[in-house]
N, C-alpha and C positions, 0 to 999 in steps of 0.2 A: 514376616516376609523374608525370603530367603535369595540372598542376591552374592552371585558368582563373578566376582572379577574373570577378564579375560586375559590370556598372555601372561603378561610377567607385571600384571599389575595386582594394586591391594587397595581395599576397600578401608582407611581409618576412622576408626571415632574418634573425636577431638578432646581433648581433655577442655576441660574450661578454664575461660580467663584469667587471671588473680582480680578481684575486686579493688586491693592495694598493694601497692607495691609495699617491700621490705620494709621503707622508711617512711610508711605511713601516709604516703600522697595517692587519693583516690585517682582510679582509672576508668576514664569511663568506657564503654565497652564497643559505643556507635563512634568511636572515634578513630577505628581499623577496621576491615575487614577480617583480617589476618594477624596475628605476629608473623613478625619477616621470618623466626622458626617456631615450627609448632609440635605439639608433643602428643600423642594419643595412643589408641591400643588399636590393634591389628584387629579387624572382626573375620576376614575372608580374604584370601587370597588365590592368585590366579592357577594354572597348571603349571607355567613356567617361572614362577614365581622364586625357583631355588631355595634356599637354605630360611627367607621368612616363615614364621608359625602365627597360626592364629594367636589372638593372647600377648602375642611378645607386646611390648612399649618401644617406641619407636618416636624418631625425631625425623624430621625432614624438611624441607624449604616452601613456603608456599607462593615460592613461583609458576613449579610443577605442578600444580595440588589443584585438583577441580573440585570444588564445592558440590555436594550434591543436597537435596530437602527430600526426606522420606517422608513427610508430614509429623514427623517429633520431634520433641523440646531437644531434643541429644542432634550434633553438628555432625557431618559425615562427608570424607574425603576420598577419592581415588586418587594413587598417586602410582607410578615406577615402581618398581624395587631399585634400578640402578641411581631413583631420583631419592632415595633414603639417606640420610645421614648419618645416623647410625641408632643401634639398640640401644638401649636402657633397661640395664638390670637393675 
């Protein structure tokens, strides 16, 4: 399926949750929607979208961030570019 943000917005796939944290305390997954920031890859982006590329890694707030279900296991977001927090090389 081939889905075109509009404007200056971006379509992200979500990276996935840690199952445990650093110091070894399970987390369970139905216990947030969201992390308050979340991390993923750029799949599409809008015309006016500026200087984002598909591909890049990208952090952002999911205040801004609409959940979207394409019917697969993989998590998928629209969000701003001006609502991005910043790249991840």
């Amino acid at each position: 399926m081939q889905v075109s943000p509009q404007a200056d917005r971006v379509l992200v796939r979500l990276e996935e949750l840690p199952e445990k944290s650093e110091g070894g305390v399970l987390l369970p997954k139905n216990a947030v929607k969201f992390e308050r920031y979340l991390v993923g890859e750029v799949i599409s982006v809008g015309k006016d979208a500026g200087s984002v590329e598909r591909g890049q890694k990208v952090m952002f707030s999911d205040i801004n961030a609409y959940e979207v279900n394409f019917g697969t296991s993989e998590k998928h977001c629209f969000c701003k570019v001006g609502d991005l927090l910043a790249t991840i090389n």
